[in-house]
C-alpha positions in Angstrom: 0.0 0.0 0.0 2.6 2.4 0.9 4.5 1.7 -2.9 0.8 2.5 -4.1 0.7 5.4 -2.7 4.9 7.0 -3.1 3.6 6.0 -7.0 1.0 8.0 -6.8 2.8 11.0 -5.3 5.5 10.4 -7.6 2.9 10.7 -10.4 0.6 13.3 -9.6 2.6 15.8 -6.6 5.5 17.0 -8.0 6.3 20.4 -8.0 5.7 21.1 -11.4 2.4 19.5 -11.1 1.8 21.2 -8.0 2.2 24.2 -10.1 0.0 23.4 -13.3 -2.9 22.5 -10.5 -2.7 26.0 -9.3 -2.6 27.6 -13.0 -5.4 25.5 -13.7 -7.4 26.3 -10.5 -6.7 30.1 -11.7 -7.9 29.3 -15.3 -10.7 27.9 -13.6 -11.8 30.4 -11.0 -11.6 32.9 -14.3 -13.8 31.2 -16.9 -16.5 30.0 -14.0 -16.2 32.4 -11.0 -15.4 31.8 -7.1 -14.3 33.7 -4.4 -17.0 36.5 -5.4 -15.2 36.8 -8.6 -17.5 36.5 -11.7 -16.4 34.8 -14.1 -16.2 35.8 -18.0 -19.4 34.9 -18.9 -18.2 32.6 -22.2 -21.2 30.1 -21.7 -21.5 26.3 -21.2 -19.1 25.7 -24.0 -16.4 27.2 -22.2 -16.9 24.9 -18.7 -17.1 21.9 -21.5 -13.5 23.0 -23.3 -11.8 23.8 -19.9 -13.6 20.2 -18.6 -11.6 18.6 -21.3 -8.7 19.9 -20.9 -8.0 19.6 -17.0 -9.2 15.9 -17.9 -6.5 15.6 -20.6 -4.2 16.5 -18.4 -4.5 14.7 -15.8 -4.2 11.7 -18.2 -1.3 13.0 -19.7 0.9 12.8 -16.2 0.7 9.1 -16.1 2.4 9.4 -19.6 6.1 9.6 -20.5 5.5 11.7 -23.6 8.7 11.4 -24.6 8.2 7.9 -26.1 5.9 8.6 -29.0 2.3 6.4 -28.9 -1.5 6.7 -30.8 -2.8 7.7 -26.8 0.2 9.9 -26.4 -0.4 11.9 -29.6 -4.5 11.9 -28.9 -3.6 13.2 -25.6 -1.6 16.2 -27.3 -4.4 17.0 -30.4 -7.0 17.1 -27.5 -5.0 19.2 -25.0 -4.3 21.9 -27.8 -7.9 21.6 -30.1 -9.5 22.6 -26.8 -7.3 25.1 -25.2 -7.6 26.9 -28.7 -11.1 26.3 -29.2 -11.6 28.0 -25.4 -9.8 31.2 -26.8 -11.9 31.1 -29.7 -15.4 31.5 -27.6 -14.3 35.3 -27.1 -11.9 37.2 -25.4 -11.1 36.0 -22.2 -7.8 37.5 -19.2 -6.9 33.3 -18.3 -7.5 31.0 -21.1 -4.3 31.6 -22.6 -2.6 30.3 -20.0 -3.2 26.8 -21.3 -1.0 27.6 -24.1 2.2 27.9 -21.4 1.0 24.4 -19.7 0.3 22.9 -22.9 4.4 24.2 -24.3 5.6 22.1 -21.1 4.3 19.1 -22.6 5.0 20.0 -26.3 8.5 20.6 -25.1 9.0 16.8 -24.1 7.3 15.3 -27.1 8.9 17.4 -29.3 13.0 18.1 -28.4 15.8 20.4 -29.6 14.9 23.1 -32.4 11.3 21.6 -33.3 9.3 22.8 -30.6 9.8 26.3 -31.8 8.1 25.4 -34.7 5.2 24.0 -32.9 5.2 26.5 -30.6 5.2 29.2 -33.6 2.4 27.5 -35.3 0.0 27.7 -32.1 1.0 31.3 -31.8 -0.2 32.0 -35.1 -4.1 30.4 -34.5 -4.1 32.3 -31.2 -3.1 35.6 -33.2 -5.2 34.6 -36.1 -8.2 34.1 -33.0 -7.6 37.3 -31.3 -8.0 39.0 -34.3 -11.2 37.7 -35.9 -13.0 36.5 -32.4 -11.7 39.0 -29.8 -11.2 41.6 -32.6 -8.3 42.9 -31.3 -6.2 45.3 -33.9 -2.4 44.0 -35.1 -0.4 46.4 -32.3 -2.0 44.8 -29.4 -2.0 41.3 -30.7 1.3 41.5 -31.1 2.3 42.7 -27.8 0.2 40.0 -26.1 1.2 37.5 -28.3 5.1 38.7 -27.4 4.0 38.3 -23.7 3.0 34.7 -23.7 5.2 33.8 -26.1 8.0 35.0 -23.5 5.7 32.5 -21.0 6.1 29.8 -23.4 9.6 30.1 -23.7 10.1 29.9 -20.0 8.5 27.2 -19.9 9.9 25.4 -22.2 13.5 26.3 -21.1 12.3 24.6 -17.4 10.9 21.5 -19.1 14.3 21.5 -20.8 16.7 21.9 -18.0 14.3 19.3 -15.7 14.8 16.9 -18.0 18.4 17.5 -18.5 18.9 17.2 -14.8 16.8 13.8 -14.5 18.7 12.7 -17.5 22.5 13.3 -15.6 20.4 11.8 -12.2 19.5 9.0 -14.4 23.0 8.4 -15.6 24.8 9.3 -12.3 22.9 6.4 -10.4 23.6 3.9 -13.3 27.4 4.8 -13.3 27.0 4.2 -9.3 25.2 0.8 -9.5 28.5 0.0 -11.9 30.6 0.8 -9.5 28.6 -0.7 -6.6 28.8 -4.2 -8.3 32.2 -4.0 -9.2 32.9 -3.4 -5.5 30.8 -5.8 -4.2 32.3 -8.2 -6.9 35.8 -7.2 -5.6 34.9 -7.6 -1.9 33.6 -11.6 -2.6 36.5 -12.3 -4.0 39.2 -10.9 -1.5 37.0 -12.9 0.9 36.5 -15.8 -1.1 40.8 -15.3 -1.4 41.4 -15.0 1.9 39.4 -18.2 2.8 41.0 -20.4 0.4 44.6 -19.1 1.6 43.6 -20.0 5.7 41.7 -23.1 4.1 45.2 -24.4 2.6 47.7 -22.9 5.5 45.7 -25.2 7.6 45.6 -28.1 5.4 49.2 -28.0 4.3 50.8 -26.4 7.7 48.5 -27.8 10.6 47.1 -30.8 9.3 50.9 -32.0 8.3 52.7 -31.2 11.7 49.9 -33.0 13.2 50.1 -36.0 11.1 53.8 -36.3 11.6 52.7 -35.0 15.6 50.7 -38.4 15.2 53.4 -40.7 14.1 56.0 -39.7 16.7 53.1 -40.8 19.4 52.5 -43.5 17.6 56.4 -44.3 17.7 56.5 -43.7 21.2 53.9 -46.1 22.3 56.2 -48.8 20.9 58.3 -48.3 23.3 57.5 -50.7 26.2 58.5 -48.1 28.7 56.6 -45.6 27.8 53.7 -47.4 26.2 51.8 -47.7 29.9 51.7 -44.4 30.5 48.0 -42.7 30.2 49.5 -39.7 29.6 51.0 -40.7 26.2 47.6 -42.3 25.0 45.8 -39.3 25.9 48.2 -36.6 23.7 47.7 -39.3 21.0 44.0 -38.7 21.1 44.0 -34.8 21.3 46.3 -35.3 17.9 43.3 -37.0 16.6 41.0 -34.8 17.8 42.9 -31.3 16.7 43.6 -33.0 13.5 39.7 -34.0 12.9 38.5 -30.2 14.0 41.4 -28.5 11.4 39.9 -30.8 8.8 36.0 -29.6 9.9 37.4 -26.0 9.4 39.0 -26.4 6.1 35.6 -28.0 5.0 33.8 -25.2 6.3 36.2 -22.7 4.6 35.9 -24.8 1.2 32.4 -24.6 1.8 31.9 -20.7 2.2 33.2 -20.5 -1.3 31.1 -18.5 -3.9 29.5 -14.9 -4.0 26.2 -14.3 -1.4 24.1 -13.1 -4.9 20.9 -12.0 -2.8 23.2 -9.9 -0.5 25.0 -7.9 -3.2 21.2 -7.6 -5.4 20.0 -6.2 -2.1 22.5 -3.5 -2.3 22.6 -2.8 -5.9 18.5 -2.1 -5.7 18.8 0.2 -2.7 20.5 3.1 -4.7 17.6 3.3 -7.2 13.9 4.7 -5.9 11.9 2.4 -8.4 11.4 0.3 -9.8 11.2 -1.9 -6.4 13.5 -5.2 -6.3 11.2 -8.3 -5.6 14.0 -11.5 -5.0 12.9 -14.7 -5.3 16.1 -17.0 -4.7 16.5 -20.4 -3.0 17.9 -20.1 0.4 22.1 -20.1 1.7 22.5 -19.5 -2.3 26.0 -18.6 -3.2 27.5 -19.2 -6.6 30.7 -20.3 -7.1 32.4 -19.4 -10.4 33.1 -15.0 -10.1 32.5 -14.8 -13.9 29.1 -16.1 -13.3 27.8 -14.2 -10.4 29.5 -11.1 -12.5 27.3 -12.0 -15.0 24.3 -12.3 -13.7 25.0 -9.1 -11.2 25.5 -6.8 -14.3 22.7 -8.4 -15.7 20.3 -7.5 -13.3 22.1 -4.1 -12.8 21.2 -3.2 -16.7 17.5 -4.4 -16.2 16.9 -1.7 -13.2 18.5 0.9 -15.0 16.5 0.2 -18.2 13.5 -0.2 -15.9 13.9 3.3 -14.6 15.3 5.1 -17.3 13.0 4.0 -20.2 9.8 1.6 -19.2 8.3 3.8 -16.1 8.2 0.4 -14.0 7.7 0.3 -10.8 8.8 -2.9 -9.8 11.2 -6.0 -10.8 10.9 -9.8 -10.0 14.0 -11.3 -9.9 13.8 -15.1 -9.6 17.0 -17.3 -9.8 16.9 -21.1 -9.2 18.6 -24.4 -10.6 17.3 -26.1 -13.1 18.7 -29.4 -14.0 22.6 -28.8 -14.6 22.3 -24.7 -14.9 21.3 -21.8 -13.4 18.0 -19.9 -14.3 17.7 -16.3 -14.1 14.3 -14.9 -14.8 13.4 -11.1 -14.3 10.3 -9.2 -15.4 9.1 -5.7 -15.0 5.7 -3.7 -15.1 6.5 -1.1 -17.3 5.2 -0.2 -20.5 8.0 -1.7 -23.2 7.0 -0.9 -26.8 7.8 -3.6 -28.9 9.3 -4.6 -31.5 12.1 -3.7 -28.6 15.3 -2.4 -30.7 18.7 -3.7 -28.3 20.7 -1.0 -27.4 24.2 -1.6 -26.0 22.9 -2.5 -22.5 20.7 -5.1 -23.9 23.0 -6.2 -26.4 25.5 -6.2 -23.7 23.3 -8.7 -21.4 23.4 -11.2 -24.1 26.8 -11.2 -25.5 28.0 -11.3 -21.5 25.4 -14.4 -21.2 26.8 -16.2 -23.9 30.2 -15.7 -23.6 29.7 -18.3 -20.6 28.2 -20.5 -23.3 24.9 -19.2 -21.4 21.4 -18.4 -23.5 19.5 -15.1 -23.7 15.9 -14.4 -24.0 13.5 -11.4 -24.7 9.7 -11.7 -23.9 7.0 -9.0 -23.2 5.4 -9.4 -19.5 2.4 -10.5 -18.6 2.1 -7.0 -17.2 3.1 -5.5 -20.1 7.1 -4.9 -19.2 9.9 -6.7 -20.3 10.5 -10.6 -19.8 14.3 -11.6 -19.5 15.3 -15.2 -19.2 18.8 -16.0 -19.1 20.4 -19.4 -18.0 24.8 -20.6 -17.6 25.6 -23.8 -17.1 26.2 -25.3 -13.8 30.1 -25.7 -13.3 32.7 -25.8 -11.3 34.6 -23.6 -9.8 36.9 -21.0 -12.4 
């Protein structure tokens, strides 16, 4: 309930929506009237056009506009055919304001140099309105049209820099999950190092000098003077003893070999906000070959980034289990991936890293209609 709700927020309190809902409430209070303000008097049509537009918009901020769609685009001929057709019921102090919240969103569909265009084109049906409805002469059209133009602008140049900003945020956390991993990569392996090294000092040091500590007792209870004595029996049996507890600990050691995968995932999903990590992985699992937990570690590293960055998802299921003589990774998402889905490097760079480890790659759409990811590598020993 609480993701439900941090989506929500995410969604629909932002600042910047914050601040269209005031604009809007101002648009509002202007056509209609509250407050013991009158409104403007446009008529029934002009609740209807306003109506459709608030709706609109609040449609279009569960959208990522940037990623062209039918809905997207009906969103954006609906948002503009009745902020201008609002304008067009007569003169009127707040309706143009819909043309600065509606260059926000041009802005994002449209980047770079072509949103001046747009932007020039809807400034030529509002001056083309303002002169034949409002019947405004050329001077003052001008001068208003200047004046919201220099709105526009603004807000376009916001849109542009927000973006920007969440672009570099984007990149900055993917650069830090890269590094996280490869830490957390490094880390197992200095352990994994170290326990092998105390795992053979043992073996090789301990475990001889006790075996040879063993077969000078053993000599000495030959001796028929000193083969009575309780004492000599007993050190035989701590040799015994010692020597089976070194060989428990070098099992032990040999058996903490591999890289705790749920631990480092744990750590990798914590430095992104969505989409929320859901593990599903068999318990004590720890895999043994590094190029193989690197693997799969950078795997599902690029399918949170991609997650965030291009599908809107807000979450990821990450099951991994053994299947037969290989390992099975599966990981889904619930975000919206458009398919046919064109493999950029990250994506390419899953599957060449998969099957480099004589491993195989998959692409599916979701149930949920995310992206499906199925990857296996073949059970082996240790590398």
């Amino acid at each position: 309930m609480q993701s439900v709700f941090r989506t929500l927020a995410a969604e629909y309190f932002s600042p910047l929506h914050i601040a269209s809902y005031l604009a809007l409430t101002a648009v509002w209070i202007g056509i209609v009237g509250a407050f013991g303000l009158r409104g403007e008097g446009l008529g029934t049509a002009s609740v209807v056009l306003l109506g459709v537009f608030t709706l609109a918009w609040l449609a279009r901020l569960r959208g990522d506009f940037s990623q062209p769609s039918w809905q997207h685009e009906l969103v954006l001929i609906v948002l503009t055919l009745s902020a201008l057709g609002l304008i067009g019921l007569g003169r009127s102090s707040v309706s143009p304001i819909l043309l600065i919240l509606l260059a926000t969103l041009l802005a994002v569909r449209f980047p770079g140099s072509r949103i001046f265009l747009v932007l020039a084109v809807i400034n030529l049906s509002l001056a083309g309105l303002m002169h034949w409805r409002w019947q405004l002469d050329w001077p003052s059209i001008l001068v208003t049209i200047s004046a919201y133009g220099a709105f526009q602008l603004f807000a376009v140049l916001l849109m542009h820099s927000s973006r920007r900003a969440e672009a570099m945020a984007e990149d900055l956390r993917a650069v830090n999950a890269h590094l996280l991993t490869t830490r957390y990569l490094l880390d197992a392996a200095v352990r994994d190092q170290e326990r092998l090294r105390l795992s053979r000092e043992l073996h090789d040091v301990a475990g001889h000098k006790l075996t040879a500590l063993k077969l000078n007792l053993r000599q000495l209870q030959r001796d028929e003077a000193l083969k009575q004595k309780p004492e000599l029996e007993q050190a035989g049996q701590l040799a015994n003893e010692l020597l089976g507890d070194i060989r428990g600990v070098v099992r032990q050691l040999r058996a903490g070999d591999g890289i705790d995968l749920e631990h480092g995932l744990i750590q990798l999903a914590q430095r992104f906000p969505r989409p929320r990590l859901e593990l599903e992985l068999p318990a004590d699992f720890q895999i043994r070959r590094a190029d193989q937990a690197e693997a799969l570690l950078r795997l599902v590293q690029e399918a949170l980034t991609n997650a965030a960055r291009h599908s809107q998802a807000q979450h990821l299921w990450v099951r991994l289990r053994e299947q037969g003589d290989a390992l099975l990774l599966e990981l889904e998402d619930d975000g919206a991936a458009r398919w046919p889905i064109q493999p950029g490097s990250g994506l390419s760079g899953m599957r060449e890293r998969i099957e480099s480890l004589d491993g195989t790659f998959s692409m599916a759409a979701s149930p949920s209609g995310g992206l499906s990811i199925r990857a296996s590598l073949p059970k082996l020993a240790s590398a």
